[in-house]
Each structure stands twice: as structure tokens, then as C-alpha cells.
ZABAPA-226701 format. One line per 10 residues: number of its first residue (from 1); for each residue z, x negated, y negated of C-alpha. Coordinates in steps of 0.5 Angstrom, whole numbers. Layout:
# ZABAPA-226701
NUM = Z/X/Y ~ ...
# end
This chain:
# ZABAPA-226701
1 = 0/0/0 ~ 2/-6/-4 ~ -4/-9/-4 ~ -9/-3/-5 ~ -5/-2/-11 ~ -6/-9/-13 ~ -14/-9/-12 ~ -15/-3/-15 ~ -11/-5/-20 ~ -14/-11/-21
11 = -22/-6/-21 ~ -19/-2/-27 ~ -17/-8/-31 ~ -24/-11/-30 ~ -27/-5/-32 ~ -23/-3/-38 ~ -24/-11/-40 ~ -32/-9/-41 ~ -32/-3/-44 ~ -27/-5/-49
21 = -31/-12/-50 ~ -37/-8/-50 ~ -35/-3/-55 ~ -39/2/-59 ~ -43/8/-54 ~ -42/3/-48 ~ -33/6/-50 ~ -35/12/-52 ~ -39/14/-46 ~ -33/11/-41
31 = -28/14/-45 ~ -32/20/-45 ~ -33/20/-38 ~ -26/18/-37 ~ -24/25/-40 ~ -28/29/-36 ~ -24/27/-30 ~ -19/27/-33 ~ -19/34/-35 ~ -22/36/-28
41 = -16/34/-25 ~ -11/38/-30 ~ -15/44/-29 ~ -14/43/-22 ~ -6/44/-23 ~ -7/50/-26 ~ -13/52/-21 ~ -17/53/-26 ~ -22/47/-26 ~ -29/52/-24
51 = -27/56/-29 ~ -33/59/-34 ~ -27/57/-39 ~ -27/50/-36 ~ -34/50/-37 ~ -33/51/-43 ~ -27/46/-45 ~ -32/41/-41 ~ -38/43/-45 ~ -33/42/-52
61 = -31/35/-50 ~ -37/32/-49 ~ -39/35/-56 ~ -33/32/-59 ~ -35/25/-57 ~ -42/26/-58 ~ -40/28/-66 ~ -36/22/-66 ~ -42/18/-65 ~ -44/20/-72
71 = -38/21/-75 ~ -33/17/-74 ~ -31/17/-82 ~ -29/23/-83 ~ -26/24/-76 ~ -20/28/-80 ~ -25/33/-81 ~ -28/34/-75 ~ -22/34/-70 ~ -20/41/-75
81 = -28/44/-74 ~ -28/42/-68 ~ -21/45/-65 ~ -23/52/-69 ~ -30/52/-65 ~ -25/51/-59 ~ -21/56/-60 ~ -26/61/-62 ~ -30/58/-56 ~ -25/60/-51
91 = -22/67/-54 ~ -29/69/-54 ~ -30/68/-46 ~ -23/71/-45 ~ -25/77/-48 ~ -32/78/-46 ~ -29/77/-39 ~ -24/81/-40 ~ -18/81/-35 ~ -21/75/-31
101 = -16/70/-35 ~ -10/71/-38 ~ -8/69/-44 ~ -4/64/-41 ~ -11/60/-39 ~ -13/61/-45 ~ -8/56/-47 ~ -8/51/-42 ~ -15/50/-42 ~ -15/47/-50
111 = -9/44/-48 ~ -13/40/-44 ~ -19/38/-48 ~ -13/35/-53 ~ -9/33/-48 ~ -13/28/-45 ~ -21/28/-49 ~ -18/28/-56 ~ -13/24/-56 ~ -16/19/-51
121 = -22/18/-56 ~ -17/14/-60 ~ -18/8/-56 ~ -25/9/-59 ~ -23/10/-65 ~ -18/4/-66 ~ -24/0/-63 ~ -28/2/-68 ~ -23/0/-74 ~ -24/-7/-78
131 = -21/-12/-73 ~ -21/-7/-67 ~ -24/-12/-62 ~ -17/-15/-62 ~ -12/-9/-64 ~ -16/-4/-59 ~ -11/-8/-54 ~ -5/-7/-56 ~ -6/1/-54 ~ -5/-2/-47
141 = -1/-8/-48 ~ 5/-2/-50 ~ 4/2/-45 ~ 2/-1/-38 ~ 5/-7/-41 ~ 12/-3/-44 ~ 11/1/-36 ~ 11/-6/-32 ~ 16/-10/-36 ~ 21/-3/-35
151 = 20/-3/-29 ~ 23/-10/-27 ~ 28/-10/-32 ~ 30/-3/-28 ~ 29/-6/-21 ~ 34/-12/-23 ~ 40/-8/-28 ~ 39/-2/-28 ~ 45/2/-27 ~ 45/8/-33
161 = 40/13/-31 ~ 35/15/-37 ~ 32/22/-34 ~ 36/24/-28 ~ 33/31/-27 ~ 26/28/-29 ~ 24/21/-26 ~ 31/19/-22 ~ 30/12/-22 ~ 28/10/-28
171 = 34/7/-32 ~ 36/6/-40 ~ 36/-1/-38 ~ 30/-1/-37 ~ 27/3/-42 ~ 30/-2/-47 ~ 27/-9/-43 ~ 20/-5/-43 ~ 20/-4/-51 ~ 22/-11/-51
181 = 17/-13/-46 ~ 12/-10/-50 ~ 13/-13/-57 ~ 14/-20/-53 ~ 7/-19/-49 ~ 4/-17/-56 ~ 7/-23/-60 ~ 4/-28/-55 ~ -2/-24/-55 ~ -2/-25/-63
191 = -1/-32/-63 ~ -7/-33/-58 ~ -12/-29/-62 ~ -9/-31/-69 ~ -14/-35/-71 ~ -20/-31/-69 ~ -16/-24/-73 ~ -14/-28/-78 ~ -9/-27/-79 ~ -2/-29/-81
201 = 5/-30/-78 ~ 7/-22/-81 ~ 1/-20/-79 ~ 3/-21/-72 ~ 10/-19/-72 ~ 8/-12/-75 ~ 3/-12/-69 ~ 10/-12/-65 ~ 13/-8/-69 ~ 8/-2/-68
211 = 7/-5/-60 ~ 15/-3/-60 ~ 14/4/-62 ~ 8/5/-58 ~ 12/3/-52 ~ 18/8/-54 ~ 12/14/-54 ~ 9/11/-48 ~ 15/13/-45 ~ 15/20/-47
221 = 8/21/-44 ~ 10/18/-37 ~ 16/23/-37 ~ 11/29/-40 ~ 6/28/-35 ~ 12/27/-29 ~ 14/34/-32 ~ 8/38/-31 ~ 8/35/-23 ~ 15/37/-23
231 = 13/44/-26 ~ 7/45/-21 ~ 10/41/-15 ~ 5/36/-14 ~ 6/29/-13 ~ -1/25/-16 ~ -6/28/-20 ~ -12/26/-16 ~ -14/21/-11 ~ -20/18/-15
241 = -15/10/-16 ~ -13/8/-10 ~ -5/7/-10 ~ -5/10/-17 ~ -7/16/-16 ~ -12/20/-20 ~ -14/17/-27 ~ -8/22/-30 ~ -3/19/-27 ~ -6/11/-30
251 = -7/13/-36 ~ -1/18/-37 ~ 2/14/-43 ~ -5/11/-46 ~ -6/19/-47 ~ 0/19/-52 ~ 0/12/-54 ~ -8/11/-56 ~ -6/16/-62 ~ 0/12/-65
261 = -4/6/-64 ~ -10/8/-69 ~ -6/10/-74 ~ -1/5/-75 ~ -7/1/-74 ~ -10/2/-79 ~ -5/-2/-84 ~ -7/-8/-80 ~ -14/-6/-81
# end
């Protein structure tokens, strides 16, 4: 299992690290595609992946990214535009095939296109900033980086449980050495591309600064996707990594963390 794990892992960087280098429509296609599957394995839960109100959240997602291609610059405007014609969208597939769905069907299905399209977007976006060749990592150095740091740190002295209902094993301990360990790794991470960035010795303390906070988000997204395993009863979203689950279950933190990261990079940028 260990070693599946390790393999598959070791696959998903690799192809994390070309998209990301590529950049531009190269990302956007990636991400996009990320997405889809994504939501795919989130309407599953809800029982709601076939749907004609998926289909609609699909063909909405993949527009949201084709609209980003032309109109990155005014993406404040476009998220808006877009979330009402989402909303109007599926509300007019809800009533027009009125009883089919509930209300509550309505409701997940824009969850989902947020939840995993729009919010993952900001990893393009944060690419597409002044400098996002290099701040477009911090994005996973906070979350996988915070992920892998509280988890040893947890392993060798955790003792007070931070989620004991939720995620019994995970420990305030933890949590701690994983938002330190990740403003550590995004130090070092600074340093080695300090002269590439141009940027000064502040800079690269800002940038833990924002790697800290990033992690401390991340852990809330790891936590929101386990609740809804929890309320569904279901172990993995999907199978598509092997020894990781599906993609929610690898990107359950980027999710919430690719937005904090856009934003506070920006002061960077």
C-alpha cells in the first residue's frame, strides 16, 4: 500500500510540476479537466453525477474556464456574471422539470461548480500573477507541505486531539508543527529562488507569512472534505490515485487554500 501510494504520488507531482511550469492554457486545460473529475466524484456522493442539473453544472464549469482564458483581468466581474447565470441556469432545470429534483439538488449542484471549479481556478490565477511562475507553489508547499509536516510531527508527539469526532487522529501538536513546517519549507523555498524572483530577504518572510496562514486554511479544507465523507458514510471519493483516493481527496486542502494564496499573493506580485 505504502509503495502504491509512494508511486502514484511521486506521478502526481511530476505532472503537477509540468503543468505548472507550462502555464497559460496548458494549466487552464489541466485544471479544468481536474475539475470535471472533481465534481464528478462529488455529485457521486449526492447520487446526482448523471443528472441533467450536473450536466448543466459541467457545461458551466467549462465555460467559467474558457472565460477565464479572455478575461483574466476582470475576474471579480466574471465570477459574479457567472454565479448568477449558474444560478438562473439550474433553477430553470429545476423548474422545468419540476418534481424531478429537490431543492436541495439545486443547492449541491452550485456547491459543487464553487467548491471544486472555481475555487481551484485560483491556482491559474496565482500563475497568471507578476511573478506566479514561482508564488503559484506556495499554493501546494502550505497544503500538502503543511499535510506531510503535521503528519510526522503528529506521529512523534501528538497527544491532544484537535478534531476528535471528526479526524481522531489528528492532534493540535500536529496542526501546529504542520503551519510551521510549512512557513520553514516556503523559507527555504524563497531562498532558493531569491535571485530568480528578485526578491529581498522581507519578501521571502512575507511569503512564509502567507505559507503559515495557508496552512492553517488548508487544514480546514482537509477537515470540510472528511465531514462530508463523514455525513455520506464514505471512505474515498473516488479511486482514480491509487493509494490516495480520488482527486477530492488529493486536493481537498489546495481546494481552500488556492484562494488565499491568489489573494494574499497579489501583495507580492
Amino acid at each position: 500500500m505504502f509503495r502504491t501510494r509512494l508511486i502514484s504520488g511521486i506521478v502526481l507531482v511530476i505532472l503537477l510540476l509540468a503543468l505548472g511550469i507550462a502555464g497559460g492554457d496548458v494549466l487552464l486545460a489541466g485544471l479544468g479537466l481536474v475539475s470535471l473529475i472533481g465534481m464528478h466524484e462529488l455529485y457521486q456522493v449526492f447520487h446526482l453525477e448523471k443528472s441533467s442539473l450536473a450536466i448543466a453544472g459541467y457545461g458551466m464549469a467549462l465555460l467559467y474556464y474558457v472565460g477565464l482564458r479572455f478575461f483574466t483581468d476582470a475576474v471579480g466581474t466574471e465570477v459574479f456574471l457567472f454565479s448568477m447565470a449558474l444560478f438562473v441556469l439550474l433553477m430553470s432545470v429545476y423548474v422545468f422539470s419540476f418534481p424531478k429534483y429537490k431543492a436541495d439538488h439545486v443547492m449541491a449542484i452550485f456547491f459543487g461548480v464553487f467548491y471544486v471549479a472555481v475555487m481551484l481556478s485560483c491556482i491559474y490565477l496565482t500563475r497568471m500573477l507578476p511573478g506566479g511562475a514561482y508564488l503559484v507553489w506556495l499554493i501546494f508547499l502550505c497544503s500538502w507541505g503543511c499535510d506531510t509536516c503535521a503528519y510526522c510531527v503528529g506521529v512523534l508527539i501528538g497527544k491532544h486531539k484537535m478534531a476528535p469526532v471528526l479526524s481522531p487522529k489528528k492532534s493540535v501538536e500536529g496542526a501546529v508543527g504542520g503551519v510551521l513546517g510549512a512557513a520553514l519549507l516556503t523559507v527555504l523555498y524563497g531562498f532558493a529562488v531569491r535571485q530568480a524572483m528578485g526578491s529581498s530577504q522581507w519578501d521571502i518572510f512575507f511569503m512564509a507569512a502567507i505559507s503559515g496562514v495557508g496552512a492553517l486554511i488548508s487544514m480546514i479544507g482537509d477537515l470540510a472534505a472528511s465531514a462530508i465523507k463523514r455525513n455520506y458514510e464514505i471512505k474515498d471519493y473516488g479511486t482514480l490515485i491509487p493509494g490516495h483516493g480520488g482527486i477530492l481527496d488529493r486536493f481537498d486542502s489546495v481546494i481552500f487554500t488556492a484562494p488565499v494564496i491568489y489573494f494574499l499573493a497579489q501583495y507580492l506580485s
